[in-house]
N, C-alpha and C positions, 0 to 999 in steps of 0.2 A: 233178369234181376228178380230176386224175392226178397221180401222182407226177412228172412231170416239175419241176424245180426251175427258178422263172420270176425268182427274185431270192435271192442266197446272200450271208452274210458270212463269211468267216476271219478270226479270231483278231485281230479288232479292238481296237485299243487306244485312248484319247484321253486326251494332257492337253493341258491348257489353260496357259498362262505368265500370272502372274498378277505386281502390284508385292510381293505375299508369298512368293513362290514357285510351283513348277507344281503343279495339282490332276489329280491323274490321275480320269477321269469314269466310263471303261470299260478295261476289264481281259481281254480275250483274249475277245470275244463272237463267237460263232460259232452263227446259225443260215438255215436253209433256207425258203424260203417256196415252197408248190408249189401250181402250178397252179388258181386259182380257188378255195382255202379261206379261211377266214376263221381267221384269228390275233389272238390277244388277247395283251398283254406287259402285266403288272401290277409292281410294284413301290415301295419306300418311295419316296417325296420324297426327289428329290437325290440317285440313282442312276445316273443316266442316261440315261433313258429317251428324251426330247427331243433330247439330242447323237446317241443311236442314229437316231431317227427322220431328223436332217436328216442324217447321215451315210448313211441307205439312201437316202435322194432325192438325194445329189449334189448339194446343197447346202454339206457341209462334208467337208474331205476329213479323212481318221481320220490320225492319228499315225502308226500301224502296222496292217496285217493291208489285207484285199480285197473288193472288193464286184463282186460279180458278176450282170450284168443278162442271165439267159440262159448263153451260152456267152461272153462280153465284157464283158471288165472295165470299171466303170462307173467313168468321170472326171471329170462334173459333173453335171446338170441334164438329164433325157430326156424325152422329153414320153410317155411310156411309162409315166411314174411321176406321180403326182397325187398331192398332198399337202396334207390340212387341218390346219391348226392350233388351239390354244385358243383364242387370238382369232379374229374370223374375218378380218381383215387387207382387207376390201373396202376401196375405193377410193371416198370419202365424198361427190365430184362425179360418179360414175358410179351410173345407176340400176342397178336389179338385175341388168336385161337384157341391159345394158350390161357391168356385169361378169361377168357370164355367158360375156359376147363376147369379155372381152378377149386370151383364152391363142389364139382362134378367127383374130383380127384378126391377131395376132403369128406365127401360123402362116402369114398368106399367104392365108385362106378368103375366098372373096368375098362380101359383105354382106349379098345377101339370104339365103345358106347361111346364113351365120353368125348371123343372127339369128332363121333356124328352130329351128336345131339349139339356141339359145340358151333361146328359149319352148318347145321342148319338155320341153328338163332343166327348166325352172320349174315346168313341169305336173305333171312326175315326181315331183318333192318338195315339189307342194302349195300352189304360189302365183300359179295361175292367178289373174289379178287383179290381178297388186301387181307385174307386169313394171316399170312406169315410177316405180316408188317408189323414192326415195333408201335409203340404209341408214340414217339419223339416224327414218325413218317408220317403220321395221320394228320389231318385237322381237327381244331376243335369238336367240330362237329360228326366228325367219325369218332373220335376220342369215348365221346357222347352215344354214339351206339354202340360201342363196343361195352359199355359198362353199362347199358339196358340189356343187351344179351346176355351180360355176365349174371345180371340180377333177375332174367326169367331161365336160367339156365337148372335152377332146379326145383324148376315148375310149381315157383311158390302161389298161394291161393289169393296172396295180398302183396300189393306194388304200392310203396311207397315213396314216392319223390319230392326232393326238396329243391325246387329249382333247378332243374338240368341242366334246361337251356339258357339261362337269364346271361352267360359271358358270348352267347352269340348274336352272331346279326343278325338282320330281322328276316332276310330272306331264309337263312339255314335254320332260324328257328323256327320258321313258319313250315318247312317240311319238313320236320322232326315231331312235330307235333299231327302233322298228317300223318307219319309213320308208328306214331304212337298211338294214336286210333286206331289206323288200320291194325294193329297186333290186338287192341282192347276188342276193338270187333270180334275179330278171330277169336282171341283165347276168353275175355269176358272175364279176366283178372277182375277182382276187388281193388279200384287206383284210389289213395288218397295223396293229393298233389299240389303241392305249396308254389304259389305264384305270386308278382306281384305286377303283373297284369290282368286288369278284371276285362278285358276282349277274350283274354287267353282264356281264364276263368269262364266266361261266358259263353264259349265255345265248343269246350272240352267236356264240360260237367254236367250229369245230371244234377248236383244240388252245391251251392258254396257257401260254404261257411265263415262267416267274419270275426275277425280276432280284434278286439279292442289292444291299446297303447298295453303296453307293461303295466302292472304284470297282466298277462294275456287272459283273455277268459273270449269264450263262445258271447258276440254279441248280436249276432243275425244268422238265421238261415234263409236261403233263397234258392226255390226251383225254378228251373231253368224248364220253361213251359212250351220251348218247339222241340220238333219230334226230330229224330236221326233218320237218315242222315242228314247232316247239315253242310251243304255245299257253300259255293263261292259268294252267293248274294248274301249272305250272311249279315255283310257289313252294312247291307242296308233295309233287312230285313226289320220291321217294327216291334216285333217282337225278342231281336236279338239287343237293339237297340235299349230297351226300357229295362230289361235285363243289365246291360249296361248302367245304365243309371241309377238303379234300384243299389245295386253293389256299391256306386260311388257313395249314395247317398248313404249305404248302411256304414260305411267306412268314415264320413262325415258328422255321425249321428255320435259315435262311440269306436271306430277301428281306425281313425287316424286324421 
């Protein structure tokens, strides 16, 4: 990780126009994401957090304030940015493989590229075997890998997720998020990762960011002060612990 700053916002605003009036969502949010760390954003239900996330992918453009990819301000969609959602949004007539391929195909890659590179990210997160499987054959939680592979499939510099795992159980969520490490190690992607588990949070991140109630705004930062790897005693480690608490209490204070 280096300080260099690979995705920034200023003082982001959003509302939305609604038949009741406008709901304002975020409120002056402003932060920095640097160089291959992993960022966890935690906060209440109906915050934010979501419009934040499709607002740093260029997906939805903010009311007010700037996103900046690098030294250039970001105006839509870059293939630089990869982005999972809660659902996982695959494409229900494309096997896994296949959606794997699809960001690959839409870039111009030529097929038999595009379909190594595609069985490789399968391999990475675990489903060697079940390339030619529909998503309707899968579990949730393969569903779930197959749309992380599809989203480092063209080896963008920044992974954005919005709860991946939040509709699983807690045992396939808990090694999904092993296997989400394990690729961040490897590759040392730039994660920023919306949770609303602060263990998960406290786990995963070098630093977590707390979102106040609606409309959302940055109300804490917290480092996360032991070193990687971080193994199984985790959960009773003193310092994963106060980490713990530290997030409830800044969530208590102002995020919820």
């Amino acid at each position: 990780m280096t300080d260099r700053p690979v995705l920034s916002a200023s003082r982001i605003t959003h509302i939305y126009p609604t038949p009741r009036g406008e709901i304002q969502a975020l409120r002056e949010v402003s932060l920095t994401l640097r160089r291959g760390e992993f960022v966890c954003l935690v906060g209440p239900s109906g915050c934010g957090k979501t419009t934040l996330l499709r607002i740093l992918s260029g997906l939805l453009p903010p009311t007010r304030g700037e996103i900046w990819l690098g030294d250039q301000p970001l105006r839509g969609p870059d293939q630089r940015i990869g982005i999972v959602f809660q659902k996982d949004s695959l494409l229900p007539w494309r096997t896994a493989i296949e959606n794997v391929r699809l960001p690959l195909e839409l870039g111009g890659w030529p097929g038999p590229e595009a379909t190594q590179r595609a069985q490789a990210l399968l391999e990475q997160v675990g489903l060697q075997g079940f390339e030619h499987a529909y998503p309707r054959e899968l579990s949730g939680g393969m569903q779930q890998r197959v749309a992380l592979a599809r989203a480092l499939a063209a080896d963008p510099e920044i992974l954005l997720l919005d709860e991946p795992f939040a509709t699983l159980d807690a045992i396939t969520r808990e090694r999904l998020n092993e296997v989400l490490v394990e690729l961040w190690e490897r590759q040392r992607k730039t994660v920023l990762m919306v949770t609303h588990d602060v263990h998960e949070a406290a786990w995963l991140a070098d630093r977590v960011l707390v979102m106040s109630p609606r409309p959302g705004t940055i109300v804490a930062e917290i480092q996360i002060p032991f070193p990687r790897p971080r193994g199984a005693d985790r959960w009773s480690h003193p310092a994963f612990l106060q980490t713990v608490w530290a997030i409830r209490q800044a969530l208590g204070n102002g995020g919820g």
